[in-house]
N, C-alpha and C positions, 0 to 999 in steps of 0.2 A: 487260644481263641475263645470266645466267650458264646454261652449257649442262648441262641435265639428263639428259643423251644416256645416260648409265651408268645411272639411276636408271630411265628411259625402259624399255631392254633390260632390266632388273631385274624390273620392273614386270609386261611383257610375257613374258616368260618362268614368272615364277610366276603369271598369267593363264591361259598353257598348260595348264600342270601341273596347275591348279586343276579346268580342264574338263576335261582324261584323269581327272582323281580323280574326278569326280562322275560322267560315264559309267561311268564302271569300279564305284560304288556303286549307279546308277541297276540296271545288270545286274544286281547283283548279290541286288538286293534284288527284281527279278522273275525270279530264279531260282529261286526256292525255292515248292515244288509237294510235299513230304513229304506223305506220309497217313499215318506213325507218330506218335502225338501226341508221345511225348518227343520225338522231332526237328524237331517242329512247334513244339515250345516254345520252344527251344533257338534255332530260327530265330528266331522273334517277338522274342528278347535280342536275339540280334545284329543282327536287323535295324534297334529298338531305337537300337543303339548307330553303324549306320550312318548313320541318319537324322538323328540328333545330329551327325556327322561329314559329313554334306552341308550342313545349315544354317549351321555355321559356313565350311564353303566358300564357301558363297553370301553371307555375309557380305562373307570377305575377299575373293570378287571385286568385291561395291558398293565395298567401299574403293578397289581397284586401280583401279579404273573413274574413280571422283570425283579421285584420285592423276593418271591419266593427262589427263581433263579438265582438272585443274588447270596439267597440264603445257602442253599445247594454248593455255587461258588467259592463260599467261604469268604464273600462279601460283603456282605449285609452288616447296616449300620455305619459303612464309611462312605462320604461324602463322595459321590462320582464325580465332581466339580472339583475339589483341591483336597484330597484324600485325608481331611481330618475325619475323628469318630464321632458321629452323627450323635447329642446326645439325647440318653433313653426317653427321659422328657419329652425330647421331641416327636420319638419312634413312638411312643406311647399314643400320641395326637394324631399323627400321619404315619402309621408303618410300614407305609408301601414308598414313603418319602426315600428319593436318591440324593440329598442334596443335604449337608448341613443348614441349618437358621439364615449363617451370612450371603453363602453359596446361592441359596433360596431366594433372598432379597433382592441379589444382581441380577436376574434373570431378567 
């Protein structure tokens, strides 16, 4: 079995990052108390657009997550879709990917 230890750390790391991101949006989005309605508005955008930018966090943490599980498993790097070895090229790109290239495409 081959060691995913680089992949691992990879994983783990942008797991970090991901939950400073979402605290750092969660404030950000109960900071806002304006009683001007134009800046009221303005908030309601951005907030908006922050909230779009948590959900896809929260996304790619269940990937990292199932990534890391898979690791654990003794999983990781074989295509959930038609059990080829996912290549590292690719894991390199998308680590948290369940899916070979072709696998990927049919979706």
């Amino acid at each position: 079995m081959k060691s995913y230890a680089k992949y691992r750390a990879l994983l783990l790391t942008r797991l970090s990052e991901l939950d400073q991101r979402l605290h750092e949006i969660e404030e950000e989005l109960d900071a806002h108390q304006s009683k001007d309605w134009e800046e009221l508005a303005t908030e309601r955008e951005d907030d908006e657009v922050l909230e779009g930018l948590g959900l896809a966090g929260q996304e790619e943490i269940r990937r990292i997550r199932a990534a890391l599980q898979r690791i654990r498993d003794g999983e990781y790097g074989i295509c959930t879709k038609c059990g080829e070895q996912i290549p590292e090229a690719r894991l390199d790109v998308l680590p948290y990917t369940p899916f070979c290239k072709t696998c990927a495409a049919s979706l």
